[in-house]
Biotite code that builds the C-alpha atoms (Angstrom):
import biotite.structure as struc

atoms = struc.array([
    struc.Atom([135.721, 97.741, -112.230], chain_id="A", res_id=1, res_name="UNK", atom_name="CA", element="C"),
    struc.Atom([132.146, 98.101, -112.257], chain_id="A", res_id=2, res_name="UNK", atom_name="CA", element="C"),
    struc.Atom([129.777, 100.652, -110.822], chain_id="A", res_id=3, res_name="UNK", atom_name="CA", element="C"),
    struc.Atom([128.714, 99.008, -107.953], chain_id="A", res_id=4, res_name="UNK", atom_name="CA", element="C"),
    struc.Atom([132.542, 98.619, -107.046], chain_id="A", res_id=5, res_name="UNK", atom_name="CA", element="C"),
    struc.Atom([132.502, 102.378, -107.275], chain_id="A", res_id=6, res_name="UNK", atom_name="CA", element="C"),
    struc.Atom([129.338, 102.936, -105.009], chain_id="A", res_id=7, res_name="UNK", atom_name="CA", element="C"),
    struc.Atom([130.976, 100.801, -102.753], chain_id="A", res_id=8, res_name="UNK", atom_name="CA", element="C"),
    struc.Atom([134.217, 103.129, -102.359], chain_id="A", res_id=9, res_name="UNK", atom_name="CA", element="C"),
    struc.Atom([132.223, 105.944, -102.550], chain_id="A", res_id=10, res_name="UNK", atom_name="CA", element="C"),
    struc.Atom([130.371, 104.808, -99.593], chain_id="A", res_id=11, res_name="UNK", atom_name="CA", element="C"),
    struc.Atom([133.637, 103.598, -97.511], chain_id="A", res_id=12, res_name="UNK", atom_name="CA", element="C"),
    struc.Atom([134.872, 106.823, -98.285], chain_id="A", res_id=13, res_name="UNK", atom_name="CA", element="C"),
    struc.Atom([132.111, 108.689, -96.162], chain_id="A", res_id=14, res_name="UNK", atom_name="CA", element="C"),
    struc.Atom([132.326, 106.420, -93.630], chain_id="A", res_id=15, res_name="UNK", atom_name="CA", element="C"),
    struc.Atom([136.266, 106.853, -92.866], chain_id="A", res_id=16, res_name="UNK", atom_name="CA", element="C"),
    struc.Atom([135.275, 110.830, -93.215], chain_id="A", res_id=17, res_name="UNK", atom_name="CA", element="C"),
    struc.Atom([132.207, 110.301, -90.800], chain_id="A", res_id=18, res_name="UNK", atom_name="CA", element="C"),
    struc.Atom([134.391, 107.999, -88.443], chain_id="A", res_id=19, res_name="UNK", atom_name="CA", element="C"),
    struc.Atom([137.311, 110.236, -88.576], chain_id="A", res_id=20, res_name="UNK", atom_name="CA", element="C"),
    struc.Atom([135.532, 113.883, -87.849], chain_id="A", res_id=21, res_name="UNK", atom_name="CA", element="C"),
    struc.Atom([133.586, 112.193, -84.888], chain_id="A", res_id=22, res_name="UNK", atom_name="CA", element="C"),
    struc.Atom([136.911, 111.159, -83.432], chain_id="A", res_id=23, res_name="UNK", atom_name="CA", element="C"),
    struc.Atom([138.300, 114.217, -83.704], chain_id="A", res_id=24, res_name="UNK", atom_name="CA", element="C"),
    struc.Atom([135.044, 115.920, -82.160], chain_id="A", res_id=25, res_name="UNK", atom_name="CA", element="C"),
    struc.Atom([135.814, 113.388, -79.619], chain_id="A", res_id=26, res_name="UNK", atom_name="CA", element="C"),
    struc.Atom([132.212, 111.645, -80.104], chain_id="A", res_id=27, res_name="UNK", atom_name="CA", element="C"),
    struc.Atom([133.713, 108.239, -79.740], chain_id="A", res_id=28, res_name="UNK", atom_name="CA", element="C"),
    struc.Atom([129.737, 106.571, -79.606], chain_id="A", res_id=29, res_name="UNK", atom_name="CA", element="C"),
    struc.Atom([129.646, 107.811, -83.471], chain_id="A", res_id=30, res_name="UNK", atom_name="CA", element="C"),
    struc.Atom([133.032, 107.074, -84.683], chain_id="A", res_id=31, res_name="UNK", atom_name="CA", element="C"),
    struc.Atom([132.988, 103.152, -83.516], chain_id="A", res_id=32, res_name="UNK", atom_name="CA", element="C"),
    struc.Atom([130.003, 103.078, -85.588], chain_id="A", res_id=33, res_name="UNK", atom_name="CA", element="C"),
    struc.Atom([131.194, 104.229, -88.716], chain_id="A", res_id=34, res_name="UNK", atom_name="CA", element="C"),
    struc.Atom([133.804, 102.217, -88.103], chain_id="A", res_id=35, res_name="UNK", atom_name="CA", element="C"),
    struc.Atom([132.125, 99.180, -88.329], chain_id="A", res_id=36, res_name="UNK", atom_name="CA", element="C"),
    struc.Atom([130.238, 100.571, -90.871], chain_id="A", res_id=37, res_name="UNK", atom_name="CA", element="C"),
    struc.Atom([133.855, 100.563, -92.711], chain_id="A", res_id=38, res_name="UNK", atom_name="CA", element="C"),
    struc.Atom([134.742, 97.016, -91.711], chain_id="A", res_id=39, res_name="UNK", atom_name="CA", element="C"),
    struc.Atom([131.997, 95.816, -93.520], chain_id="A", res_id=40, res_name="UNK", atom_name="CA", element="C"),
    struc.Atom([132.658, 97.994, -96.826], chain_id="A", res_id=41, res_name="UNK", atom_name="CA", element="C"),
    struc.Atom([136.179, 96.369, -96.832], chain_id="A", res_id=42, res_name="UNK", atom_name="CA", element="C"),
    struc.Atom([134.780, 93.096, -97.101], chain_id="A", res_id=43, res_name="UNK", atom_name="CA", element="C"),
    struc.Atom([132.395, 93.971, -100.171], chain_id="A", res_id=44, res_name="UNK", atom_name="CA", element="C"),
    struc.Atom([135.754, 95.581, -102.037], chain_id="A", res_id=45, res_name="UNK", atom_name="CA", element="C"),
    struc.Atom([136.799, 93.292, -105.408], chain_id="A", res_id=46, res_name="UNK", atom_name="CA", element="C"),
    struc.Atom([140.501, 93.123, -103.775], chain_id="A", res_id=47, res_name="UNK", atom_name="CA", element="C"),
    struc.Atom([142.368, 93.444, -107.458], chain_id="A", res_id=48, res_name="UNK", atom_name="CA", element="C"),
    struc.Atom([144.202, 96.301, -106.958], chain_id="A", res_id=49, res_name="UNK", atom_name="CA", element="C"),
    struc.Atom([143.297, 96.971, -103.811], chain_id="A", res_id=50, res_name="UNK", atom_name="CA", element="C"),
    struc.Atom([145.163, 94.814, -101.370], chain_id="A", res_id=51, res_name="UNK", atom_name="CA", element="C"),
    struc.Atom([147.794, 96.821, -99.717], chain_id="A", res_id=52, res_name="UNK", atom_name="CA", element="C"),
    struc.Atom([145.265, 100.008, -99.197], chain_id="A", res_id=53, res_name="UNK", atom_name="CA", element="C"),
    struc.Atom([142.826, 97.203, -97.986], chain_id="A", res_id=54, res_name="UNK", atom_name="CA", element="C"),
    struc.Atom([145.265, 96.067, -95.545], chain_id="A", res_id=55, res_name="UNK", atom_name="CA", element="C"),
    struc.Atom([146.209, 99.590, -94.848], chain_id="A", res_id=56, res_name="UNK", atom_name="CA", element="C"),
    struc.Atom([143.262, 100.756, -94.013], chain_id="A", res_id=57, res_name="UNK", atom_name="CA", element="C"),
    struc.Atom([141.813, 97.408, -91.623], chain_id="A", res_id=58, res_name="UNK", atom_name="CA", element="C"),
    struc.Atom([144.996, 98.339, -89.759], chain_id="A", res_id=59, res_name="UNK", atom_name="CA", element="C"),
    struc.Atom([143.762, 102.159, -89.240], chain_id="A", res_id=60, res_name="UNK", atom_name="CA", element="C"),
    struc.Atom([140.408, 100.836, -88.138], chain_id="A", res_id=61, res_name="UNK", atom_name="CA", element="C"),
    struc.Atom([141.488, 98.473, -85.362], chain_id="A", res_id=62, res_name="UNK", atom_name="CA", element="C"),
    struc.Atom([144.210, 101.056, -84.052], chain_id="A", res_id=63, res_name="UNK", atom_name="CA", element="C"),
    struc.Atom([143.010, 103.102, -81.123], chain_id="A", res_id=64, res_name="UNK", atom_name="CA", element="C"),
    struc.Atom([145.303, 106.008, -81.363], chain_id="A", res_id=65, res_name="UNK", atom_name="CA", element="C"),
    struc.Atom([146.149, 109.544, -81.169], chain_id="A", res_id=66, res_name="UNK", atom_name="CA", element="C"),
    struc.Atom([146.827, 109.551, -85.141], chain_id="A", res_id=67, res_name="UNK", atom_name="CA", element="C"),
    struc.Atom([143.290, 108.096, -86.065], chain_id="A", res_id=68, res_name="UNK", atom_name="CA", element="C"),
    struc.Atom([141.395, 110.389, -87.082], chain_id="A", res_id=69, res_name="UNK", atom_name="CA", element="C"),
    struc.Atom([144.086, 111.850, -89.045], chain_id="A", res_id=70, res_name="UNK", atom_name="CA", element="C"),
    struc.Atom([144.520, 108.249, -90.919], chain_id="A", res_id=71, res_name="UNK", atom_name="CA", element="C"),
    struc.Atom([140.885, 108.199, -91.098], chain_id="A", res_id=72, res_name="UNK", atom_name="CA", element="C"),
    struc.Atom([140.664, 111.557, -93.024], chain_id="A", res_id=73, res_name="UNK", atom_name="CA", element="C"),
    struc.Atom([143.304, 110.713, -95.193], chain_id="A", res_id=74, res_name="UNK", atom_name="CA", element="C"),
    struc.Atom([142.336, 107.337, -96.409], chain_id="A", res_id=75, res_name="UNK", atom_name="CA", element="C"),
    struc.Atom([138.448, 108.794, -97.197], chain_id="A", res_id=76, res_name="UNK", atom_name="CA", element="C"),
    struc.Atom([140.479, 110.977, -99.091], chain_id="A", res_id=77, res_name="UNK", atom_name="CA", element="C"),
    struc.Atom([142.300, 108.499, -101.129], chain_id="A", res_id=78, res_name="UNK", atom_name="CA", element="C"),
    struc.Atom([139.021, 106.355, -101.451], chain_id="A", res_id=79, res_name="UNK", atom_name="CA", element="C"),
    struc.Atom([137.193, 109.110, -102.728], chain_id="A", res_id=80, res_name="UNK", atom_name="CA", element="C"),
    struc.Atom([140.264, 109.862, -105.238], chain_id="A", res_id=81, res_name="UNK", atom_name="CA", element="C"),
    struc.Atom([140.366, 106.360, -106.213], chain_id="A", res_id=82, res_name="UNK", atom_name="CA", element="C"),
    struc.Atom([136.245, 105.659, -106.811], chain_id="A", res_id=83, res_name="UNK", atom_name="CA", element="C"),
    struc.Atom([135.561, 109.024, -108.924], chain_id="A", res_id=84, res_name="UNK", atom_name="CA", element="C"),
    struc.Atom([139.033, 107.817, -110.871], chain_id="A", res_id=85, res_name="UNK", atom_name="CA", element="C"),
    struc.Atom([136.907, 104.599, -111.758], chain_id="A", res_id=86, res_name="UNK", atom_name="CA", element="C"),
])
């Protein structure tokens, strides 16, 4: 995978953590932006290897749910894990 493939998750990866702390601060304004902000990343991910957490995630954005920003912090997580693994 090359570098820019890891900038890319690196990025996604603060934008589920940025979407996912202003939900839980309850700044919904902020969070639906860096939640688009995420739908976009998605679509610039190389998809080898990364379809189900792709999928995954796409469903955590379009949910509007208690469990959000919990999913949201987890999968910026797992991002994060997965780019500085690269």
């Amino acid at each position: 995978m090359s570098g820019n493939q890891q900038i890319i998750l690196q990025s996604l990866s603060m934008d589920l953590l940025r979407a996912g702390l202003g939900r839980h601060r309850g700044s919904h304004k902020l969070a639906d932006r860096f939640i688009e902000e995420a739908k976009k990343r998605l679509g610039e991910i190389e998809t080898a290897g990364h379809t189900q957490l792709i999928t995954d995630i796409s469903a955590v954005l379009s949910a509007n749910s208690d469990r959000q920003a919990e999913d949201l912090l987890m999968y910026s997580t797992l991002i994060r894990n997965r780019a500085s693994a690269l």
